[in-house]
C-alpha positions as CSV (number, residue, x, y, z in Angstrom):
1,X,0.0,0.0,0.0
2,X,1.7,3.5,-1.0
3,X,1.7,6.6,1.5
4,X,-1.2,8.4,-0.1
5,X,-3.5,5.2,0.5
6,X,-2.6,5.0,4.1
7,X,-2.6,8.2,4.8
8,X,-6.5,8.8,3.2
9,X,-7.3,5.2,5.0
10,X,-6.2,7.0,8.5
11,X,-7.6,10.2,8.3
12,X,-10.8,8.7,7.4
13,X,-10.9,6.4,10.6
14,X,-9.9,9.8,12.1
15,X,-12.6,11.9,11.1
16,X,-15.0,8.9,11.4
17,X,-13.4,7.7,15.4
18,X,-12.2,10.9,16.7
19,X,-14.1,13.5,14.2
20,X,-10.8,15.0,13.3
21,X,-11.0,17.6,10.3
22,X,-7.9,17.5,7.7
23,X,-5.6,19.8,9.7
24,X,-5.8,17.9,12.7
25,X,-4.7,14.7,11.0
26,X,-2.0,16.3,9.5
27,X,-0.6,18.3,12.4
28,X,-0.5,15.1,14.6
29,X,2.5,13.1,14.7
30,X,2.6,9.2,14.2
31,X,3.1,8.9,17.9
32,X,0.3,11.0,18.9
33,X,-2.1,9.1,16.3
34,X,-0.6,5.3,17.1
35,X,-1.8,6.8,21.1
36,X,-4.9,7.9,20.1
37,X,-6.0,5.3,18.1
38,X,-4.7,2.8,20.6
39,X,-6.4,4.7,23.4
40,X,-9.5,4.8,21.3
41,X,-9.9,0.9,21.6
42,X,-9.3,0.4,25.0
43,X,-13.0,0.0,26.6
44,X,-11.5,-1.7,29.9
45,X,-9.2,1.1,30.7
46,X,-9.6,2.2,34.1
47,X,-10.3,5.7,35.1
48,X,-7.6,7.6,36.3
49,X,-7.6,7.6,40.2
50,X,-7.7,11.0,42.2
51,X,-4.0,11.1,43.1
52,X,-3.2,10.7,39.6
53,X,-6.0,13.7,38.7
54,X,-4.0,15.9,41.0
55,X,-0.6,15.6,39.4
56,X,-2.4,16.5,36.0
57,X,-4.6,19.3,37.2
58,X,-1.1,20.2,39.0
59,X,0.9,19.8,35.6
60,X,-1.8,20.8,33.4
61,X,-3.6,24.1,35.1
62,X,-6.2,25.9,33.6
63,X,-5.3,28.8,35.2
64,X,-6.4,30.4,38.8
65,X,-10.4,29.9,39.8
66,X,-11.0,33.1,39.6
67,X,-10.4,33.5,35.4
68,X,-13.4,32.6,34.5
């Protein structure tokens, strides 16, 4: 299968699993799509547990509570 194939096979699943436009397909890299779509399949995954929510909120703020 060439590159073009793949690539029109993949954003397709894209914009059909994650509802992706063009520019988002493009702009991701192949590890962030393998994680994605990997991620996407995964139905027994376990939530995160609230230790683990507090290091992302922690590494990942949305700014102060009073922005809003």
């Amino acid at each position: 299968m060439t590159f073009g194939a793949t690539a029109l096979r993949l954003s397709a699943v894209c914009a059909l699993q994650l509802g992706w436009r063009p520019d988002e397909f493009w702009n991701a890299t192949p590890a962030e799509l393998l994680a994605i779509l990997q991620g996407a399949d995964r139905q027994d995954a376990a939530p995160p547990d609230p230790n683990e929510i507090q290091k992302l909120m922690s590494q990942f703020p949305d700014g102060a509570a009073g922005d809003q």
